[in-house]
N, C-alpha and C positions, 0 to 999 in steps of 0.2 A: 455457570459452571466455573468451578476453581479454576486452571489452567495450570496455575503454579502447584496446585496439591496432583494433579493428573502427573504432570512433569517429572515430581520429585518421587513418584510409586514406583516401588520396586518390583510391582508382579504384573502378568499381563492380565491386560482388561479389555473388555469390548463397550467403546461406550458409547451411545447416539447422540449426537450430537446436531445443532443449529446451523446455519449459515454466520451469525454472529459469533457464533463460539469457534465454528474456525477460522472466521477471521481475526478474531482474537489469539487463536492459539497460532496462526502463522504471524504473526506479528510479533508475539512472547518469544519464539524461534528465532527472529533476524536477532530480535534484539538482543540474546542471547549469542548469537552469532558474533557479534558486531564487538557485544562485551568484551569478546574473548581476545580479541585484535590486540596488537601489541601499539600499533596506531591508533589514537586518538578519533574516532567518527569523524567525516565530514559535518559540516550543519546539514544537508541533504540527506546523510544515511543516517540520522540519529532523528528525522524528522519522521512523521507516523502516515505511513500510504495511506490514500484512500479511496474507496472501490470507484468503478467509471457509471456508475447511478449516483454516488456521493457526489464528483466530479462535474456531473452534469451540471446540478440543484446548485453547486458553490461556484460555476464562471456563471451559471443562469442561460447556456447556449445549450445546442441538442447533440443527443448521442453522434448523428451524424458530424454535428460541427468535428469533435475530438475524432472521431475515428478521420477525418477529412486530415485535420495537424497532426497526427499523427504521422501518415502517411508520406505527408509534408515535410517533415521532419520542423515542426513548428514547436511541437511537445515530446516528451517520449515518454511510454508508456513502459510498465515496469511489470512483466510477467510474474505470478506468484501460485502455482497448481491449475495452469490452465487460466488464469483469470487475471486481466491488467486493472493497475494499479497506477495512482499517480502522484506525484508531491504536490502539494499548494505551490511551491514556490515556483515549481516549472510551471504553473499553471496559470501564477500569476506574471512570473513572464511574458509569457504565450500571449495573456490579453493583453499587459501594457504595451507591446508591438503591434497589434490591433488594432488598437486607441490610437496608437504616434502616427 
């Protein structure tokens, strides 16, 4: 699905949609958002979240582990319609304190 063509429609629509496709289109939103700032992005908010099944698969630990750091405050987990979200870079944090 377009995103940016759904976005830019001027009339209302009903449209079904994937779990990819809204993750896509919350993603088109921040970053929309974020555009609009008169301040310049962090490297972290201009970075691209990514789901906590993505998250698992990329530190290679278990759902458990992340909900555990989280909790911890070892990571922080970044709400987006009910559903967390995470940066690499916190995540690669997270593990290189692990490691040390």
């Amino acid at each position: 699905m377009e995103i940016n063509r759904v976005l830019q429609g001027n009339e209302n629509a009903l449209y079904i949609i994937g779990r990819k496709d809204l993750i896509e289109f919350a993603i088109t939103c921040v970053d929309r958002v974020l555009a609009g700032q008169e301040k310049a992005p962090l490297k972290e908010e201009s970075e691209k979240p990514i789901s906590q099944p993505e998250a698992v698969i990329f530190l290679g630990k278990s759902r458990q582990t992340l909900i555990k750091w989280r909790k911890k405050g070892i990571i922080k987990g970044h709400t987006l319609g009910g559903r967390i979200f995470y940066l690499k870079s916190e995540l690669l944090a997270a593990l290189h304190k692990e490691n040390a």
